[in-house]
Steps between C-alpha positions, in 0.01 A plus 500: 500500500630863423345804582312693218710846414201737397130496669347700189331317183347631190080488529261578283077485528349415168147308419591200252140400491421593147678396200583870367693629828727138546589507118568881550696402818679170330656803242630758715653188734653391166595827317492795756601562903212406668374795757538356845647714817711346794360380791574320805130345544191453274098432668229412325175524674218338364157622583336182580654198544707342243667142357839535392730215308837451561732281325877536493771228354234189446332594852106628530312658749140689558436729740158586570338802690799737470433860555799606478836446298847615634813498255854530650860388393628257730797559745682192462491305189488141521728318232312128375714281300311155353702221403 
């Protein structure tokens, strides 16, 4: 384990829902800077409660009645090496 240099991360809040703004977004990630601003912490608060998935490297998870949705960049990074 090592200790993560810089707290701050790139965010930015943009609704994907409909075909026209996620092919507009797909472009700019491709061809331009994407607008974002450093931050230390992103919340998302949802106004009734929500189900989220989550699935990272072959692992899935859903989390139902969240309200609320805190992003942060970890302290310490944990290093996994599979054989």
């Amino acid at each position: 384990m090592g200790t993560v240099p810089d707290a701050h991360f790139n965010t930015v809040l943009v609704d994907l829902s409909k075909l026209p703004s996620l092919a507009l977004f797909m472009l700019k990630a491709l061809f331009k800077n994407m607008p974002a601003r450093a931050t230390k912490h992103s919340e998302l608060v949802f106004a009734r409660p929500a189900a989220l998935d989550f699935q990272s490297e072959g692992e899935y998870r859903q989390l139902t009645g969240v309200r609320r949705l805190t992003i942060t960049k970890s302290e310490r990074y944990l290093t996994v090496i599979k054989p």
